[in-house]
KOLGU-376494 format. One record per residue (C-alpha): x, y negated, z; residue in three letters; residue number from 1. Coordinates in steps of 0.5 Angstrom, whole numbers, padded with zeros to 4 digits. Each point is the difference from the previous one (the first is absolute). Layout:
px=X; py=Y; pz=Z; residu=ala; num=NUM
...
END
This chain:
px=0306; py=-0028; pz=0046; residu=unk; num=1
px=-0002; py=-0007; pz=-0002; residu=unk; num=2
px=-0007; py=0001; pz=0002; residu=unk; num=3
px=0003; py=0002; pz=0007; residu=unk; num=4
px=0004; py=-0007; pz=0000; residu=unk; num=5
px=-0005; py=-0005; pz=-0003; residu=unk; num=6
px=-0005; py=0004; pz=0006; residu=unk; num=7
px=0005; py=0000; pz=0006; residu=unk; num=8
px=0001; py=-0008; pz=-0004; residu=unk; num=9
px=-0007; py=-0003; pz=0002; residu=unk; num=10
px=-0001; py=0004; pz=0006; residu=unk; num=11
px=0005; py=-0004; pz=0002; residu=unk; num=12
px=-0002; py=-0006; pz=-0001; residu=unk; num=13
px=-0007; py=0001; pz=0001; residu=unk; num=14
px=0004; py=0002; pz=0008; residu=unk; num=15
px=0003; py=-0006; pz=-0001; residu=unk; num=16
px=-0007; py=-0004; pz=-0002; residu=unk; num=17
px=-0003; py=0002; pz=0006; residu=unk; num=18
px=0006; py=0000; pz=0005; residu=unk; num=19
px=0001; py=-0007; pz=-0002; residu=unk; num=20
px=-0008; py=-0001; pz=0000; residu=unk; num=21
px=0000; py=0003; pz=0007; residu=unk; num=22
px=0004; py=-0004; pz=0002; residu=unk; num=23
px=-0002; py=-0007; pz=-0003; residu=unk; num=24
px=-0007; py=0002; pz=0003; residu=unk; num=25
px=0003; py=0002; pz=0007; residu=unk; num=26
px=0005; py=-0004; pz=0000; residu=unk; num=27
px=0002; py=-0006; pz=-0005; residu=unk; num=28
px=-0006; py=-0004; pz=0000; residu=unk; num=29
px=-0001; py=-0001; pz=0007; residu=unk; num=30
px=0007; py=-0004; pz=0000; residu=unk; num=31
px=0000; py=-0007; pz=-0001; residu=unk; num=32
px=0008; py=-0003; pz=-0002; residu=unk; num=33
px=0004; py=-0005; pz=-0001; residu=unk; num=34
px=0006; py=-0002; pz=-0001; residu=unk; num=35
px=-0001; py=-0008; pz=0000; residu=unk; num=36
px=0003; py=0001; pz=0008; residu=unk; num=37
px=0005; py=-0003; pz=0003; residu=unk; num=38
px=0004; py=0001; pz=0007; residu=unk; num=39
px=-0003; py=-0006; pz=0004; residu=unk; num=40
px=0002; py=-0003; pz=0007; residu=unk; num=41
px=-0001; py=-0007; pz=0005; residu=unk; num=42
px=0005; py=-0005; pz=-0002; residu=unk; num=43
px=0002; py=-0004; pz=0005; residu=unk; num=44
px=0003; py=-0007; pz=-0004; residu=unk; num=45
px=0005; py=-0004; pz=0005; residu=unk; num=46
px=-0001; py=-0007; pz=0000; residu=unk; num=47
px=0002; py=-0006; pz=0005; residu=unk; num=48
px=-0005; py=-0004; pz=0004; residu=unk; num=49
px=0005; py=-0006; pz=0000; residu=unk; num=50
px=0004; py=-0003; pz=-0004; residu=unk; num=51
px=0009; py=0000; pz=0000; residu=unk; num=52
px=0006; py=0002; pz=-0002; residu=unk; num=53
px=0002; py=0008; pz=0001; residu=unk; num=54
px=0005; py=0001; pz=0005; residu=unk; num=55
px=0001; py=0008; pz=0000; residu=unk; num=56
px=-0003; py=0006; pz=-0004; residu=unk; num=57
px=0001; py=0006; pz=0004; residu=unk; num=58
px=-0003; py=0005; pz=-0004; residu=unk; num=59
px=0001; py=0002; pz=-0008; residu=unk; num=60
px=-0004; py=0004; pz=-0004; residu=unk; num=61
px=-0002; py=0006; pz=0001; residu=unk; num=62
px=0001; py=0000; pz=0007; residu=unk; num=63
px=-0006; py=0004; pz=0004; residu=unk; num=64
px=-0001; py=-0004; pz=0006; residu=unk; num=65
px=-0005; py=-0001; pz=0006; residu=unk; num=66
px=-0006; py=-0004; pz=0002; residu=unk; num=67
px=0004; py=-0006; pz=0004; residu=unk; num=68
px=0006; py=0002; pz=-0005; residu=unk; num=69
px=0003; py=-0007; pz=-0001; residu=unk; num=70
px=0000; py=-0002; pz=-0007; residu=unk; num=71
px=0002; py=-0008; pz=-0002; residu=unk; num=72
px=0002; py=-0004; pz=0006; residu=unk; num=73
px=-0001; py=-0008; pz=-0002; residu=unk; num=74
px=0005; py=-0006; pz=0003; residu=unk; num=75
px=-0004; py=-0002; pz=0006; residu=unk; num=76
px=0005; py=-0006; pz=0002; residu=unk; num=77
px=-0006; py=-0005; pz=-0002; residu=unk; num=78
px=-0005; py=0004; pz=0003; residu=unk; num=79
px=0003; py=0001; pz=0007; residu=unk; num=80
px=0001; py=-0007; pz=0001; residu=unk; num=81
px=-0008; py=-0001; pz=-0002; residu=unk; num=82
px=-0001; py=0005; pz=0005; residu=unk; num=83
px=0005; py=-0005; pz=0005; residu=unk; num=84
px=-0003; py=-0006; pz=-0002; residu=unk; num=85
px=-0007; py=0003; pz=0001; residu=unk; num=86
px=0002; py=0003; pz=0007; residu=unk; num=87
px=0002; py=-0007; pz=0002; residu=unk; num=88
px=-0007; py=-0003; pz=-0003; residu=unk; num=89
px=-0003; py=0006; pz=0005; residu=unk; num=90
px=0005; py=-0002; pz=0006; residu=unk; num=91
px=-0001; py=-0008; pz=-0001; residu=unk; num=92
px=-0008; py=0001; pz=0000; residu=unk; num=93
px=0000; py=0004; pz=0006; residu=unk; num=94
px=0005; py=-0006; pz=0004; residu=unk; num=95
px=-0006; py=-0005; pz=-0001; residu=unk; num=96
px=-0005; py=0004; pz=0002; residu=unk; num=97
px=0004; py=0001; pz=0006; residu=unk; num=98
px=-0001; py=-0007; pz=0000; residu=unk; num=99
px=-0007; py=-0001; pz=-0001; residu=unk; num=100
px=0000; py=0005; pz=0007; residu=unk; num=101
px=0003; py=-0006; pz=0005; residu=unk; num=102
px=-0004; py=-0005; pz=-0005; residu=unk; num=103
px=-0007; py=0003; pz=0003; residu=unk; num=104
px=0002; py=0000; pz=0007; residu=unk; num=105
px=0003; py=-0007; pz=0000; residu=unk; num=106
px=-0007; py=-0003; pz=-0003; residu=unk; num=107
px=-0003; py=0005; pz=0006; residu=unk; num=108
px=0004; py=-0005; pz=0005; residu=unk; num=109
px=-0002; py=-0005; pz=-0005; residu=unk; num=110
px=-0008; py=0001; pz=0001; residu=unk; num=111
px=0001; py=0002; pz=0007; residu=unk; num=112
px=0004; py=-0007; pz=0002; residu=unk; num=113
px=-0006; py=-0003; pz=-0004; residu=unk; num=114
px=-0006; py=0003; pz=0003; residu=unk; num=115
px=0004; py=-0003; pz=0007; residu=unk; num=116
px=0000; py=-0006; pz=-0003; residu=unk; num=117
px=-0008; py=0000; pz=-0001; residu=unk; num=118
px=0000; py=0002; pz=0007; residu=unk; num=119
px=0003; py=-0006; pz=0003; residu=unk; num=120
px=-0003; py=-0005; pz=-0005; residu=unk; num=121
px=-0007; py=0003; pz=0003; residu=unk; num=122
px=0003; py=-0001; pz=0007; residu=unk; num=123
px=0002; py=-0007; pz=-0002; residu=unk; num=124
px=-0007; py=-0001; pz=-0003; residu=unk; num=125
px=-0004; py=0002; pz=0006; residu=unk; num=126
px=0004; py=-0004; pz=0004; residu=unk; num=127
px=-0001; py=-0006; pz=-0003; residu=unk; num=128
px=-0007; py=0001; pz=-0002; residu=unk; num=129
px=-0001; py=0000; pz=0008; residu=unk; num=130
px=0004; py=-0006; pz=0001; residu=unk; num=131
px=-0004; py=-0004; pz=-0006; residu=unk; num=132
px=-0006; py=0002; pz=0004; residu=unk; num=133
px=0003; py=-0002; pz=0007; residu=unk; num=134
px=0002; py=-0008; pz=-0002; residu=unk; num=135
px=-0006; py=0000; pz=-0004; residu=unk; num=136
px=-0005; py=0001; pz=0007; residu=unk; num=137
px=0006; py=-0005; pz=0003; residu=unk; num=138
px=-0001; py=-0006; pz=-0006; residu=unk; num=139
px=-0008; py=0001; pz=0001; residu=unk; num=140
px=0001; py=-0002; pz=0008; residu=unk; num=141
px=0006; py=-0005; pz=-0001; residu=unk; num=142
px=0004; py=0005; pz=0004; residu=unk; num=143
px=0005; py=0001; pz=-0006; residu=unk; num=144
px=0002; py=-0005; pz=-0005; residu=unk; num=145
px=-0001; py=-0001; pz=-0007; residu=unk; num=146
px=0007; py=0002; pz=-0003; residu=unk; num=147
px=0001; py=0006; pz=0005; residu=unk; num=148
px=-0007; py=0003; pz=-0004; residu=unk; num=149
px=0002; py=-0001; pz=-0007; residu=unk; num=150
px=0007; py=0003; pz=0002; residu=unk; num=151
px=-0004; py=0006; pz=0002; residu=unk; num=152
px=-0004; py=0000; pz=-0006; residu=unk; num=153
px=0005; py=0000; pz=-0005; residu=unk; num=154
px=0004; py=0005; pz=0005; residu=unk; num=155
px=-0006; py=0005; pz=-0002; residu=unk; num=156
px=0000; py=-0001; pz=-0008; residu=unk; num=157
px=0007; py=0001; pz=0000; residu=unk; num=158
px=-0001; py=0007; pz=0004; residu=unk; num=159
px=-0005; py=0001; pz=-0005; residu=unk; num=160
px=0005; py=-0001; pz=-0006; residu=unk; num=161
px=0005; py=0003; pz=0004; residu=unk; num=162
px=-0006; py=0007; pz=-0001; residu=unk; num=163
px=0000; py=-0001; pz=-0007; residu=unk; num=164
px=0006; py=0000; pz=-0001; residu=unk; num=165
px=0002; py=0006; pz=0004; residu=unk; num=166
px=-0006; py=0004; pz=-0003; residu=unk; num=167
px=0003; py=-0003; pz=-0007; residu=unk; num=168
px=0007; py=0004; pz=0002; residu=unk; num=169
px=-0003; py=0006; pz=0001; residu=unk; num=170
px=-0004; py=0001; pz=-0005; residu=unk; num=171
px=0006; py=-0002; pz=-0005; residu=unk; num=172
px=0005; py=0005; pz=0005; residu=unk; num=173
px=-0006; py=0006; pz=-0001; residu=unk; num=174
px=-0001; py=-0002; pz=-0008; residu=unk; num=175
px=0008; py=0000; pz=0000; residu=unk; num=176
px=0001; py=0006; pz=0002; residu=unk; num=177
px=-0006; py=0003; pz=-0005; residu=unk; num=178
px=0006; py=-0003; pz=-0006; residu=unk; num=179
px=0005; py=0004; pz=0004; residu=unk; num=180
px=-0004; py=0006; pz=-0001; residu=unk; num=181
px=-0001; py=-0001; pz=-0006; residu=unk; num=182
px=0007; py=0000; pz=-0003; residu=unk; num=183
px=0003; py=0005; pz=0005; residu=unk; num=184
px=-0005; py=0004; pz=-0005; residu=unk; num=185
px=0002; py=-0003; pz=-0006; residu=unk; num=186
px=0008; py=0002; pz=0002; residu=unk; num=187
px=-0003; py=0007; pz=0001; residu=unk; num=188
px=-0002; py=0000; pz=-0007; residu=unk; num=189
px=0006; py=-0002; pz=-0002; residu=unk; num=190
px=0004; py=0006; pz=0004; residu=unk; num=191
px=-0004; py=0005; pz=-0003; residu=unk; num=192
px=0001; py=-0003; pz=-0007; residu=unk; num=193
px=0008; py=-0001; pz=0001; residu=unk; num=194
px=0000; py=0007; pz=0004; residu=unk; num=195
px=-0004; py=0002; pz=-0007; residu=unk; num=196
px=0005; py=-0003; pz=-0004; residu=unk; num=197
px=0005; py=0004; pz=0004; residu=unk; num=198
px=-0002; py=0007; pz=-0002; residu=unk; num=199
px=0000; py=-0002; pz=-0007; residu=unk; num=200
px=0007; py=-0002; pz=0000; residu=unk; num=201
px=0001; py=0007; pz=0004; residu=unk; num=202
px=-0004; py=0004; pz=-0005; residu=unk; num=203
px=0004; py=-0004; pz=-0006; residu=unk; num=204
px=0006; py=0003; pz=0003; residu=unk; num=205
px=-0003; py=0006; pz=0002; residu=unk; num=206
px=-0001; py=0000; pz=-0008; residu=unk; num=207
px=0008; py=-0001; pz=-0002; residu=unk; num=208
px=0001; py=0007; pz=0001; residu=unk; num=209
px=-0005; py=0004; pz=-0005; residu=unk; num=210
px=-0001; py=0008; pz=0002; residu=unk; num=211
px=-0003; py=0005; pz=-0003; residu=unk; num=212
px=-0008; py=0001; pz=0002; residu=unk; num=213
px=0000; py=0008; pz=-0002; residu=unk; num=214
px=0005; py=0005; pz=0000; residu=unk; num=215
px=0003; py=0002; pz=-0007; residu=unk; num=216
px=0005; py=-0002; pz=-0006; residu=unk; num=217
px=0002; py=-0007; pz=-0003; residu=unk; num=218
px=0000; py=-0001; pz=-0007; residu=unk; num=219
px=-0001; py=-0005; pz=-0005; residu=unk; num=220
px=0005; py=-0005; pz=0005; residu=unk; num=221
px=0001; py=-0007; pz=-0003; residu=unk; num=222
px=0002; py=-0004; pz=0006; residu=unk; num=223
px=0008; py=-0002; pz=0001; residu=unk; num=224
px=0004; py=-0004; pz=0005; residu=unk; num=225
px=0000; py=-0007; pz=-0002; residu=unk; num=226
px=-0007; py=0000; pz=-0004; residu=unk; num=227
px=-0005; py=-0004; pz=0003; residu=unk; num=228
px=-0007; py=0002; pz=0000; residu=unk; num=229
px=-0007; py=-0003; pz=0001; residu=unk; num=230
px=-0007; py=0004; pz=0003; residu=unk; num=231
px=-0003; py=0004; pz=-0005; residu=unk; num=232
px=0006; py=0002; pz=-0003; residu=unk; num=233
px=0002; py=0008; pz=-0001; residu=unk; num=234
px=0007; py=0002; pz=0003; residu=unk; num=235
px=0000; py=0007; pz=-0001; residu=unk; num=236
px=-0006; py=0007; pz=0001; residu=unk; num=237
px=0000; py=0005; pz=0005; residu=unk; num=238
px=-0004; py=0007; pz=-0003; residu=unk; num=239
px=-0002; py=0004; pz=0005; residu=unk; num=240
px=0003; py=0006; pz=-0002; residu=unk; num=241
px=-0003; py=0006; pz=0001; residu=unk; num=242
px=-0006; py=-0002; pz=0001; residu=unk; num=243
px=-0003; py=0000; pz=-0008; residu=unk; num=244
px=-0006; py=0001; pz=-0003; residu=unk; num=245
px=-0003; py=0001; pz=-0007; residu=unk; num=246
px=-0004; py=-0004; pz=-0004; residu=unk; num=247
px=-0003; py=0004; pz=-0006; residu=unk; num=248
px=-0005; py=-0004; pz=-0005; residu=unk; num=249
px=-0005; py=0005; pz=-0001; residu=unk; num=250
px=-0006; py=-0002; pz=-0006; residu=unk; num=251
px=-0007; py=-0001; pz=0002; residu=unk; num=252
px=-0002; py=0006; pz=-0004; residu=unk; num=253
px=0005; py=0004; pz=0005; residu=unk; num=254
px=-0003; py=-0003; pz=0006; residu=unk; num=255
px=-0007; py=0004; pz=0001; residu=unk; num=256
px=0002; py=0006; pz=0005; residu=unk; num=257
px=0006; py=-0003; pz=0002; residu=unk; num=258
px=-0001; py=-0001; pz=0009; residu=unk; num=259
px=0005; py=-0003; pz=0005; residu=unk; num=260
px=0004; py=0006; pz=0004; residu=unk; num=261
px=0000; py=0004; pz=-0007; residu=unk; num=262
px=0007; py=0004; pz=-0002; residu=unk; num=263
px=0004; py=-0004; pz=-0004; residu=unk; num=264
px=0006; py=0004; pz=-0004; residu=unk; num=265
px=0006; py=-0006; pz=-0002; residu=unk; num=266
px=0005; py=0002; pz=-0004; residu=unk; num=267
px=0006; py=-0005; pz=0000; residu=unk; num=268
px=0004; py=-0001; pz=-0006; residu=unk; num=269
px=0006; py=-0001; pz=0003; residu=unk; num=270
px=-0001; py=0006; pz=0004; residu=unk; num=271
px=-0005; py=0005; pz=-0005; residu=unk; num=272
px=0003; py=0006; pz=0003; residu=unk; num=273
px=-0003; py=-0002; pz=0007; residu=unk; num=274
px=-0007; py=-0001; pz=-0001; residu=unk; num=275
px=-0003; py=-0003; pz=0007; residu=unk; num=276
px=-0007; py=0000; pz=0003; residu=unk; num=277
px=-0004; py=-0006; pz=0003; residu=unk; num=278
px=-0008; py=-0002; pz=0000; residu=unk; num=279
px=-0003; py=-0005; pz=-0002; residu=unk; num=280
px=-0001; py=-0006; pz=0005; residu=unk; num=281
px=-0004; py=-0005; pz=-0003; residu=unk; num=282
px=-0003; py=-0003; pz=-0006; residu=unk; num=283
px=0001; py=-0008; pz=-0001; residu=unk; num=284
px=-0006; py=-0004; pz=-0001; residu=unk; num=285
px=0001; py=-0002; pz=-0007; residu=unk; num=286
px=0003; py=0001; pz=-0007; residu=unk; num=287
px=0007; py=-0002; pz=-0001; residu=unk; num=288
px=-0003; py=-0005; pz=-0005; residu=unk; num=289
px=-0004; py=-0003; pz=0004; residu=unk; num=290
px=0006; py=-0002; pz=0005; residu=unk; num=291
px=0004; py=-0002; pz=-0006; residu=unk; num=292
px=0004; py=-0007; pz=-0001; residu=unk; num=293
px=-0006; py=-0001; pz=-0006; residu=unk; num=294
px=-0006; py=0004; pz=0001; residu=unk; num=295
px=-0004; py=0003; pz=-0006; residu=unk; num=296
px=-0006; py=-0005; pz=-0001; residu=unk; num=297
px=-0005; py=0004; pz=-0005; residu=unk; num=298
px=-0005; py=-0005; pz=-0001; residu=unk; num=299
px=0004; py=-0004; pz=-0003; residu=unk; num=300
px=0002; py=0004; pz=-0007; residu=unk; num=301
px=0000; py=0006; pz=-0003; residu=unk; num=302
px=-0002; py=0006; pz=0003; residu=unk; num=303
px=0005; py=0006; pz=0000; residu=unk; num=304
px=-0001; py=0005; pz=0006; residu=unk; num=305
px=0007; py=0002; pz=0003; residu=unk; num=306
px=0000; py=0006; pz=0005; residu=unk; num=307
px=0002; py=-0003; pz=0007; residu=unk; num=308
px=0005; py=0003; pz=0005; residu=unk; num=309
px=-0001; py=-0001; pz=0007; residu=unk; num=310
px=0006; py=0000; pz=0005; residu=unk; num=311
px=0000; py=0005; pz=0004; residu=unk; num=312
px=0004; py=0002; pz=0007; residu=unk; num=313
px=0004; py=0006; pz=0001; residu=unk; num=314
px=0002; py=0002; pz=0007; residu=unk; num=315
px=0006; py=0004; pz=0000; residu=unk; num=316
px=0003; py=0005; pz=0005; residu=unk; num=317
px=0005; py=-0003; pz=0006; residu=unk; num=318
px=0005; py=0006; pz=0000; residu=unk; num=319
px=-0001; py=0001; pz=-0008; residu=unk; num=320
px=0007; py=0002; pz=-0002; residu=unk; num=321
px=0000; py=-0006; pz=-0005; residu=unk; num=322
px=-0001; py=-0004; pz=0005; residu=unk; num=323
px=0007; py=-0003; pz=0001; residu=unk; num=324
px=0001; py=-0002; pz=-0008; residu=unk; num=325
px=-0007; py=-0002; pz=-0002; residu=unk; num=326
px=0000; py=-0007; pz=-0002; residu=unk; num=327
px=-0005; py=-0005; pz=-0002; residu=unk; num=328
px=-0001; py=-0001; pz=-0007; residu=unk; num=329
px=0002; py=0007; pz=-0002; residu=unk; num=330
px=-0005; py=0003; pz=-0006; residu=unk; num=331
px=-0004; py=0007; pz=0002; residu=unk; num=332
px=-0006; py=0004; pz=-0001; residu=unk; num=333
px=-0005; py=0000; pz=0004; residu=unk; num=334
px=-0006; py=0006; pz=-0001; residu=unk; num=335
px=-0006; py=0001; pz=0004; residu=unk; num=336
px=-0004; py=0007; pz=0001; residu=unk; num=337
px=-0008; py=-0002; pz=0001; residu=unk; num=338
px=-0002; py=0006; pz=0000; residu=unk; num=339
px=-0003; py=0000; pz=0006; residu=unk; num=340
px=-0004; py=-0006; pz=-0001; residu=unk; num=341
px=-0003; py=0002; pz=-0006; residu=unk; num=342
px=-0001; py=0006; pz=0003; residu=unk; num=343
px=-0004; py=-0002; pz=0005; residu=unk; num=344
px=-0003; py=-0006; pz=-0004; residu=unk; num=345
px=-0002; py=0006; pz=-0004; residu=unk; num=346
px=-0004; py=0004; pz=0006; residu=unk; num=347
px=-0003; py=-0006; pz=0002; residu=unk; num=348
px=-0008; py=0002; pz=0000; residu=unk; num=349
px=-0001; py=-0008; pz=-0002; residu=unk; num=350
px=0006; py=0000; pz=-0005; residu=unk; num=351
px=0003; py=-0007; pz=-0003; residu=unk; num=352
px=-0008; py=-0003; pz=0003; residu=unk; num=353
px=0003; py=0000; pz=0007; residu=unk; num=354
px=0006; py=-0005; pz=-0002; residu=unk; num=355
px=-0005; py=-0004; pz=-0004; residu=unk; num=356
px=-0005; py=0000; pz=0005; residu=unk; num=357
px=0007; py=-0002; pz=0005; residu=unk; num=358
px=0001; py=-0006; pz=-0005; residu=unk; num=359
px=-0007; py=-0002; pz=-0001; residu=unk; num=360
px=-0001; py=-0001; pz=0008; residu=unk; num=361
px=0007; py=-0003; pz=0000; residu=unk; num=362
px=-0001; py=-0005; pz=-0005; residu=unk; num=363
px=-0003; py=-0007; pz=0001; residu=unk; num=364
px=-0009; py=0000; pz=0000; residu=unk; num=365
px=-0001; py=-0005; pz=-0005; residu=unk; num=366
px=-0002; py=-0008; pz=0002; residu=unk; num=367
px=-0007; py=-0001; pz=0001; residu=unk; num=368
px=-0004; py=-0004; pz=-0006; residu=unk; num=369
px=0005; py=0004; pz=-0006; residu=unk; num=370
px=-0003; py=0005; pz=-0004; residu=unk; num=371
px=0004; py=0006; pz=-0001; residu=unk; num=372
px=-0001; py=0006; pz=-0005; residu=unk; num=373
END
């Protein structure tokens, strides 16, 4: 009996060994886990773009709310009288630019009386012109006397002067109306510039009342009536649940077989009994120590290698029944099958050399006049 036993005792275990082995060899040594996971969502953090006192918080903590759900209302007293001031300014600016309209056809007229003036000044010119060449043939046979030609004479040099005087006009009218031009544009500039001024002012009380930019719920609320607040400053989170993903810190050594699109089994701490099924979505482009506040600099000390861990993206499903509790931050467990791609590694006639070869073709060519070994 005691041999039966001791037989029936190592046959049993030698079923368990090779139970336990058929399954690491089939099964266990295809999983990669982790339980440096974490339930991870986009945060949206609420700050003002202005600067003022709170009126009115209409929303509390843990409140769902809606993308344009209005969440902080700021006094807006002092920017709706900028927007008055500033609508004034447009308003005043457009008054004289009405003004520079009648301006431009007065110097018209202006330009049009000086061009007749020239006009009559050529007339008189003529004239006395033909005047002084008459008594100057009359003087010469005594049919006309001295005084009556030096009278025509300077008849004609006041006509002349008369001309240029005339043309003189004109050309200051003309040039006149070039200055007009010139500061109706400059008043232009500034009604573009008070009308600027204007949808800034608008903008700031637009700004007044904070909404929500996505739909979700409110956490972490510091605001309160009465605080007075400055750009940048946070007031409150909006979390948009459900929309949540998971973030799982693999290690390098674990990353080989693992693809985008590969079957992800997440185990929630707080929900063990309800085990959900996501895909890997993507990888981030670096260690978490390289993205720390203070990276690690080899070179300067003594060297101790660490293995790294490398973040990687865990999309969950949308109708997931955990998707209504899941929250950021919660702690899970996150194991990936890669059987699939060690198995077609495996069957690859070119093995790991086609992902070498990949690499090397992808890798930069060494620059020209450097030795390479």
């Amino acid at each position: 009996m005691r041999k039966v036993a001791l037989i029936s005792i190592v046959v049993v275990l030698v079923a368990l060994g090779a139970a336990g082995g058929w399954r690491w060899w089939t099964v266990w040594r295809f999983e990669q886990s982790t339980d440096d996971a974490y339930v991870q969502s986009d945060i949206t953090l609420i700050s003002p773009k202005i600067e003022g006192y709170i009126k009115e918080v209409p929303v509390d903590d843990n409140q769902r709310v809606e993308a344009g759900h209005v969440l902080v209302i700021i006094d807006n007293r002092d920017f709706a009288a900028k927007v008055a001031q500033a609508d004034a300014a447009v308003a005043t600016q457009q008054a004289t630019l009405a003004t520079y309209a009648s301006r431009l056809d007065h110097q018209q007229a202006m330009i049009q009386q000086a061009a007749a003036a020239v006009q009559s000044a050529e007339a008189d010119l003529s004239r006395a012109q033909r005047d002084y060449l008459r008594y100057q043939t009359l003087v010469s046979g005594d049919f006309a006397s001295r005084q009556r030609f030096e009278t025509a004479e300077t008849d004609a040099s006041k006509a002349q002067s008369a001309l240029v005087k005339a043309r003189a006009a004109l050309a200051a009218e003309q040039s006149q109306l070039a200055v007009i031009g010139s500061q109706q544009h400059e008043e232009e500039a500034r009604l573009l510039q008070a009308r600027a001024t204007l949808r800034l002012a608008h903008n700031d009380l637009d700004n007044t009342v904070i909404r929500s930019p996505v739909d979700g719920v409110t956490g972490n609320g510091s605001a309160e009536p009465g605080q007075y607040v400055k750009p940048g400053m946070q007031l409150m989170s909006v979390v948009p649940l459900p929309n949540v993903y998971v973030i799982a810190n693999f290690k390098e050594t674990q990353l080989t077989h693992m693809r985008p699109g590969q079957v992800a089994e997440v185990s929630v701490d707080a929900y063990p009994d309800h085990p959900l099924r996501g895909h890997i979505e993507s990888f981030a482009p670096a260690s978490g120590a390289q993205f720390s506040l203070l990276p690690p600099d080899n070179a300067t000390g003594n060297f101790t290698k660490i293995v790294q861990r490398v973040p990687v993206r865990i999309a969950l499903p949308a109708g997931g029944p955990l998707a209504q509790f899941l929250r950021p931050g919660l702690s899970v467990t996150v194991s990936v099958n890669t059987k699939a791609e060690q198995g077609g590694a495996a069957a690859a006639s070119e093995g790991d050399g086609a992902f070498v070869g990949a690499a090397q073709a992808a890798s930069p060519a060494p620059a020209p006049g450097r030795a390479t070994q």
